[in-house]
C-alpha positions in Angstrom: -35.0 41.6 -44.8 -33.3 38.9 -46.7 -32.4 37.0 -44.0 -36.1 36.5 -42.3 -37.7 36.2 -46.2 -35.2 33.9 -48.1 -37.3 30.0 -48.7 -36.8 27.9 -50.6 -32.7 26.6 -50.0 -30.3 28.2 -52.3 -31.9 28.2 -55.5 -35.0 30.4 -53.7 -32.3 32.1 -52.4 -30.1 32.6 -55.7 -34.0 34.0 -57.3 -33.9 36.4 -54.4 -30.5 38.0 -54.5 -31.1 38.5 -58.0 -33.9 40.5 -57.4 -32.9 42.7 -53.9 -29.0 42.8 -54.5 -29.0 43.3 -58.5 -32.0 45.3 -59.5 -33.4 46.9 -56.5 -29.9 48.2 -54.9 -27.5 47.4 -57.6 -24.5 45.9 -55.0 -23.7 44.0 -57.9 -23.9 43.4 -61.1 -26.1 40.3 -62.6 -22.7 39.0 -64.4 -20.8 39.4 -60.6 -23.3 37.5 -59.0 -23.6 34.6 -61.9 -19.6 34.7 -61.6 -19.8 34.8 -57.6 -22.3 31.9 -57.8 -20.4 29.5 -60.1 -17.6 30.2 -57.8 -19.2 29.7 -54.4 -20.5 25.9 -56.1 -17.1 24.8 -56.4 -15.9 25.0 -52.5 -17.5 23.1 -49.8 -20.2 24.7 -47.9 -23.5 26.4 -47.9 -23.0 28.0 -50.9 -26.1 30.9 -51.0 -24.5 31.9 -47.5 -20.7 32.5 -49.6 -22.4 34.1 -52.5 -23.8 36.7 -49.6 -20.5 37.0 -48.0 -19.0 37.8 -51.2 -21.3 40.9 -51.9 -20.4 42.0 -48.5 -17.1 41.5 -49.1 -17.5 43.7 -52.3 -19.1 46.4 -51.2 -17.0 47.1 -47.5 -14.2 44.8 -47.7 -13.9 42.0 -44.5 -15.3 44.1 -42.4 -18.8 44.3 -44.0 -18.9 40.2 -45.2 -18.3 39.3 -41.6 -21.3 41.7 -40.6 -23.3 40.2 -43.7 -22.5 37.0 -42.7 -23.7 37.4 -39.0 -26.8 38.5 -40.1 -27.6 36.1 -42.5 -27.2 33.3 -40.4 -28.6 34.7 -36.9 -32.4 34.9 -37.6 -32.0 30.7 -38.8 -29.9 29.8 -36.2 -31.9 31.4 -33.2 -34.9 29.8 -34.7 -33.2 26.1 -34.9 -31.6 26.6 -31.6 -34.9 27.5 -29.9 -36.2 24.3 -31.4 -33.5 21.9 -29.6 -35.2 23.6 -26.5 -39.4 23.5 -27.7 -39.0 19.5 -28.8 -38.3 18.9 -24.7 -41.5 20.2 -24.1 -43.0 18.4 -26.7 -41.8 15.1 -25.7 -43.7 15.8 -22.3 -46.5 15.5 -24.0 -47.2 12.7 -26.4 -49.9 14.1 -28.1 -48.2 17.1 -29.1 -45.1 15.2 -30.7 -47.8 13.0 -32.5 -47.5 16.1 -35.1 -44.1 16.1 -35.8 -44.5 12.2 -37.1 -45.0 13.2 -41.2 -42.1 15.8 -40.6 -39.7 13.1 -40.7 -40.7 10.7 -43.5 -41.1 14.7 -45.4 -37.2 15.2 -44.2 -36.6 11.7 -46.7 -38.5 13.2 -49.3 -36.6 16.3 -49.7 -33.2 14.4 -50.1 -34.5 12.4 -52.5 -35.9 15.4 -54.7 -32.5 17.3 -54.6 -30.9 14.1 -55.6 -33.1 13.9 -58.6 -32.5 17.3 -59.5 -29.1 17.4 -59.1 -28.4 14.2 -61.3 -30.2 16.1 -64.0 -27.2 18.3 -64.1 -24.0 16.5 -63.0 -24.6 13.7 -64.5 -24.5 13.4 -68.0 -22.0 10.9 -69.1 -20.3 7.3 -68.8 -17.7 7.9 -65.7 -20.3 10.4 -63.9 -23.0 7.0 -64.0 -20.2 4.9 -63.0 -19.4 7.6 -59.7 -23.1 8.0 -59.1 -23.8 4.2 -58.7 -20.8 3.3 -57.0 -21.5 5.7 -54.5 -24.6 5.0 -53.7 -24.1 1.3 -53.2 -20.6 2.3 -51.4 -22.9 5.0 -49.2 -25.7 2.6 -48.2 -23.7 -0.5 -47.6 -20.9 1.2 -45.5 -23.0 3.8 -43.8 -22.1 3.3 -40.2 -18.6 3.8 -41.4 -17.3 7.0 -40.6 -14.5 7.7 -43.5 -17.1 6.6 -46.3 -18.7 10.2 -47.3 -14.8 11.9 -47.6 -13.6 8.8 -49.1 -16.0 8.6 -51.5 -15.8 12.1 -52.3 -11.6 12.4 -53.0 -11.5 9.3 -54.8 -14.4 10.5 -57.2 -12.3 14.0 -57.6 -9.2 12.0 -58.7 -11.8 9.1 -60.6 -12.4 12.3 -63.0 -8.8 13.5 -63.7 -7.5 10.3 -65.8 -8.9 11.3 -68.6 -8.3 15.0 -70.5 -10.9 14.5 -73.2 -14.4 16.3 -71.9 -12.6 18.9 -70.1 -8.7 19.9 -71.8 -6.3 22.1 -70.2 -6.7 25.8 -71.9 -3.8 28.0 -71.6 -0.9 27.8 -69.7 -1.7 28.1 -65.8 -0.2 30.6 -64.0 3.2 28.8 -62.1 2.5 30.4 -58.4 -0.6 30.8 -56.4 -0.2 32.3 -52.9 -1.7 29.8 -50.6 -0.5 31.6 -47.2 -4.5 32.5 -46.3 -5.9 28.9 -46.0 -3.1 27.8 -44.0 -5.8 29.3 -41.6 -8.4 27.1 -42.7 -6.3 24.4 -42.4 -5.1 24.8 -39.1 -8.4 25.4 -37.3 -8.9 22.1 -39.0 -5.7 20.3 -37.4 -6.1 22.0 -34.5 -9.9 21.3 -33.7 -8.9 17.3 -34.9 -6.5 17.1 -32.4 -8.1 18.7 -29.2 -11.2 16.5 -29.6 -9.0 13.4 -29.6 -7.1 14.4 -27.0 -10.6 15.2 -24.8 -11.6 11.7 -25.8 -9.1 10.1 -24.9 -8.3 11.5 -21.4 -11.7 11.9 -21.0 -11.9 15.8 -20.3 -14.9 17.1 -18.3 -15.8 19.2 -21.4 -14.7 16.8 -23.9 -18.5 17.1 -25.8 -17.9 21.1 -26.7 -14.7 19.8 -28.4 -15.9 16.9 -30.0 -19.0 18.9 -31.1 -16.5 21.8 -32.7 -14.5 19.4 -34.5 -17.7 17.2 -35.9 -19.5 20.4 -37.3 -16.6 22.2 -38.4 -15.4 19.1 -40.3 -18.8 18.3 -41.8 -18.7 22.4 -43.0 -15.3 21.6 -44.9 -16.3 18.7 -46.4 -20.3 18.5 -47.7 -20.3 19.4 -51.2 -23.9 19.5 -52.3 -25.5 21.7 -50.1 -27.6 21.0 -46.5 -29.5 18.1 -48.1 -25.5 15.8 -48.2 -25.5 17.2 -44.8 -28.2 15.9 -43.0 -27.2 12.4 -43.9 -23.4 13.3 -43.0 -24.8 14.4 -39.2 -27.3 11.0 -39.4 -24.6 8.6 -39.6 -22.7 10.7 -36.7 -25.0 11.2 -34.4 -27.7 8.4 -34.7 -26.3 5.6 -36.4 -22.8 5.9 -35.6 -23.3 5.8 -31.8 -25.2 3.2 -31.4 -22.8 0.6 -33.3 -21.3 -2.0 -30.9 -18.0 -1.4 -31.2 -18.3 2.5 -30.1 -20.5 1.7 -27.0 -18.0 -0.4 -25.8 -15.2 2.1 -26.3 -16.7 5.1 -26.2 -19.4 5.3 -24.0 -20.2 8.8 -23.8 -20.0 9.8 -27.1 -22.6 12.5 -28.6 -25.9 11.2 -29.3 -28.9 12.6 -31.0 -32.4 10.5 -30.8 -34.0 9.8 -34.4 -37.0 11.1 -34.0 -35.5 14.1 -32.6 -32.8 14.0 -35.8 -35.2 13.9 -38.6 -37.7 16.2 -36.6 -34.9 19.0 -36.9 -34.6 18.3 -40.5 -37.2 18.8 -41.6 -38.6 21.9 -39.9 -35.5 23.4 -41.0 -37.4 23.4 -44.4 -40.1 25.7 -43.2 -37.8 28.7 -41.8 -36.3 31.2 -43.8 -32.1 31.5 -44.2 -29.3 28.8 -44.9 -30.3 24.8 -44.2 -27.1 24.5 -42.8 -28.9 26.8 -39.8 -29.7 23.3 -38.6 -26.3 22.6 -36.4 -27.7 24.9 -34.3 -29.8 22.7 -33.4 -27.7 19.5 -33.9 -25.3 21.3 -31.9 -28.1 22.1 -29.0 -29.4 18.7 -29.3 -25.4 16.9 -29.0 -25.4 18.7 -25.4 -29.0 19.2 -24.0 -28.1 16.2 -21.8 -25.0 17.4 -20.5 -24.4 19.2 -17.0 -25.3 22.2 -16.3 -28.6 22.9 -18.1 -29.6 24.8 -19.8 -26.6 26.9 -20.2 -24.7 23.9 -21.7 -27.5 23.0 -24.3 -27.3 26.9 -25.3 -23.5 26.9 -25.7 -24.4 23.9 -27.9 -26.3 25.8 -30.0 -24.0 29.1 -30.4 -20.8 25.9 -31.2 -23.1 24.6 -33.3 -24.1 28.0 -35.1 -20.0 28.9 -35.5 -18.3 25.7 -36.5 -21.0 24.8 -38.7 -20.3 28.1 -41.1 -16.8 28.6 -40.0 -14.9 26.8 -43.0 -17.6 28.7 -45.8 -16.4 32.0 -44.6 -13.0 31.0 -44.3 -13.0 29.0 -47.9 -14.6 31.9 -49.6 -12.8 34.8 -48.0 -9.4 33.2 -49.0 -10.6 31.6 -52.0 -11.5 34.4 -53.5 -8.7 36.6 -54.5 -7.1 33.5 -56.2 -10.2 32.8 -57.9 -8.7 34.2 -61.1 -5.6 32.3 -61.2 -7.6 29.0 -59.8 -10.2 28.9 -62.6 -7.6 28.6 -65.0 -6.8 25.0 -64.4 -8.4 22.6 -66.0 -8.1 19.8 -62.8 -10.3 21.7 -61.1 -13.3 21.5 -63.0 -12.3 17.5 -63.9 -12.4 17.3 -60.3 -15.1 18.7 -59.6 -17.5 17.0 -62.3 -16.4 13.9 -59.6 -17.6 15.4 -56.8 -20.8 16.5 -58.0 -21.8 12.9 -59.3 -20.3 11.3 -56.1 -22.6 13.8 -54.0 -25.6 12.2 -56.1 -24.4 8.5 -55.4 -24.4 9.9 -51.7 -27.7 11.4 -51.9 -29.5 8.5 -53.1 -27.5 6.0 -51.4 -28.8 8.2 -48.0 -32.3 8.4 -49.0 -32.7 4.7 -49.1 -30.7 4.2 -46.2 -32.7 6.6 -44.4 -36.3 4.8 -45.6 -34.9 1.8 -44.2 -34.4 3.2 -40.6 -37.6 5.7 -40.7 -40.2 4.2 -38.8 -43.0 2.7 -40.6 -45.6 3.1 -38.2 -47.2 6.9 -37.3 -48.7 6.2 -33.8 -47.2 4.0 -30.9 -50.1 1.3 -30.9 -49.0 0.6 -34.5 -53.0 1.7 -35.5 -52.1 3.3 -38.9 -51.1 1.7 -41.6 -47.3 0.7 -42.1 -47.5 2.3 -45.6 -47.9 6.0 -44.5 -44.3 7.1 -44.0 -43.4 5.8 -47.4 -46.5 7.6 -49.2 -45.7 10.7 -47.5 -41.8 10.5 -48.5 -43.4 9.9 -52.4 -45.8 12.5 -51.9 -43.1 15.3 -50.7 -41.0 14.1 -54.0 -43.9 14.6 -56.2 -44.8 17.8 -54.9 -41.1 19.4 -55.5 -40.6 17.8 -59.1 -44.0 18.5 -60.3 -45.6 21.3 -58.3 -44.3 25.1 -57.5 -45.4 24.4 -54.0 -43.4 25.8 -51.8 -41.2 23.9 -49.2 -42.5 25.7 -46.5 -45.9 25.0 -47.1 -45.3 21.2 -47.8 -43.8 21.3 -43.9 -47.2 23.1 -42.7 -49.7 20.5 -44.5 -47.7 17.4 -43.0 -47.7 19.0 -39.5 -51.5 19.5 -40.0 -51.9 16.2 -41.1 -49.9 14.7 -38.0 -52.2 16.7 -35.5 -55.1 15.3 -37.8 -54.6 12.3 -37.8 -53.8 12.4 -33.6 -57.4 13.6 -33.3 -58.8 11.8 -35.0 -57.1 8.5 -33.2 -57.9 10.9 -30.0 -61.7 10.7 -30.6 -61.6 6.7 -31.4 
């Protein structure tokens, strides 16, 4: 039931737990869940999916997490993944994909709103400013460069650890932490890097499943900051990367998503229940749906997509966990990750005005609307979320209704 009623990303989501897993069944206790929580927002991830894991993991041991897992992330992902398959139909026919036009500028919106709110909250002194403007020039100026969101990200963690004053070391850490579990997470890592070079290189007749595993499952160790870093992570992948000069001369055949298509996904991932990051089912679907044979390889896209995407936040929080006590004893960690947080707000905003810049300005092909719309919708869909207890899904239903509007009414002209 929480799985096909959770809106709303994962503060909705936090709201909800509270209610279903704390008072009505009593998994958990309020305090475990708080503690589970704060813990989940320090790994990389889609944190409201750990936090579930974890109460899974309480309550039956691995066993019962991998079950709650599955079934937290099925109902999204079958839902995204049907859409890589519905938008082909769409496309078919012009005046249906007409609709999907405010979705995208929307999809801008959102980023921009969760940048806002986040900055409220990780940034609240001098060397968090410094981070959060430096990374959002660094992020818009060097956006078709594939090492800028991870670079960005490690050098903020170690930007935040010169100094001993805001955050001092308490106690004396323990001496050994058993690290044996994430060698796992580590070596799906290495191993995934390695086979999608190798398939690029020689060229494999398969080489896109492995290059699609490795993208996703490398975006799902990384993105700290939720679904709304991520989308701008997969953008500069699949859309911008692609289409730079230098990697259609050497790589030819590298996955490709259209942008339309892109910031389509994005933003009707709003409007379904479960994790955002249910959206590489569909980036995953979407990578492929060109490659031979259909559709069975545009379906294997979207199961890839579905299981490298939430692969590392299973495998960071399972082996994560029962360290946790020792971990949260060191005072680096936190220093680091006051960083990371105000470099994922650089990143955010950096993103959103990249992303205004390549969103097209004009709603209909015959360039009839004015050139202003996208950007009033993007202001619009921040307004609502900062000032407004709208609901995300419902902002995605009024811009849908307002595409197919404003199609009929340019129908009946």
């Amino acid at each position: 039931m929480h799985s096909i009623t959770a809106f709303g990303g994962p503060q909705g989501h936090f709201g909800m737990m509270l209610k279903t897993f704390v008072n009505q069944r009593k998994d958990v206790t309020e305090h475990e869940l708080l503690e589970y929580n704060a813990f989940c927002q320090m790994l990389p991830g889609a944190s409201s999916t750990q936090t579930l894991t974890l109460i899974g993991y309480k309550r039956g041991g691995l066993p019962l997490a991998i079950l709650t897992l599955i079934i937290w992330i099925l109902p999204a992902c079958i839902l995204m993944g049907g859409l890589s398959f519905l938008l082909d139909y769409f496309n078919d026919r012009p005046g249906y994909i007409e609709a999907f036009k405010f979705i995208q500028p929307m999809a801008v919106g959102f980023i921009a709103f969760s940048a806002y709110r986040m900055s409220k909250i990780s940034i609240n002194n001098p060397i968090t400013r410094i981070i959060m403007v430096v990374g959002a020039l660094l992020t818009f100026l060097l956006f078709k460069t594939p090492w800028i969101f991870p670079g960005i990200i490690i050098a903020s963690g170690i930007a935040t650890n010169f100094s001993d004053k805001r955050i001092p070391q308490k106690g004396i850490p323990p001496k050994k932490i058993k690290w044996a579990n994430i060698l796992i997470f580590f070596a799906v890592f290495l191993i995934a890097g390695i086979l999608s070079e190798k398939a690029r290189t020689e060229n494999w007749k398969n080489r896109g499943q492995y290059n699609l595993f490795e993208n996703l499952y490398r975006f799902g160790s990384l993105v700290f900051g939720g679904g709304d870093v991520l989308i701008p992570m997969m953008y500069q992948q699949y859309v911008v990367r692609p289409s730079t000069e230098r990697i259609e001369e050497i790589n030819p055949n590298v996955l490709r998503i259209d942008q339309h298509d892109f910031l389509t996904g994005s933003g009707i991932v709003r409007a379904i229940p479960g994790p955002v990051f249910s959206i590489g089912a569909f980036m995953g679907g979407m990578a492929l749906k060109n490659k031979d044979p259909q559709p069975q390889m545009q379906l294997f896209g979207c199961i890839i997509g579905s299981v490298a995407i939430f692969l590392p936040s299973a495998l960071l929080v399972l082996f994560f966990f029962p360290v946790w006590q020792n971990l949260k004893r060191y005072a680096i960690i936190f220093r680091s990750l006051e960083g990371i947080n105000a470099s994922v707000v650089g990143i955010m905003i950096g993103a959103t005005v990249f992303l205004m810049k390549t969103v097209s300005l004009d709603i209909l092909d015959n360039a009839t609307m004015p050139a202003f719309l996208n950007i009033t919708v993007v202001s619009c869909t921040f307004l609502t979320l900062s000032f407004t207890k709208l609901r995300a899904p419902y902002i995605v239903m009024i811009c849908l209704l307002l595409g197919w509007g404003i199609q009929y009414i340019h129908f009946l002209k």
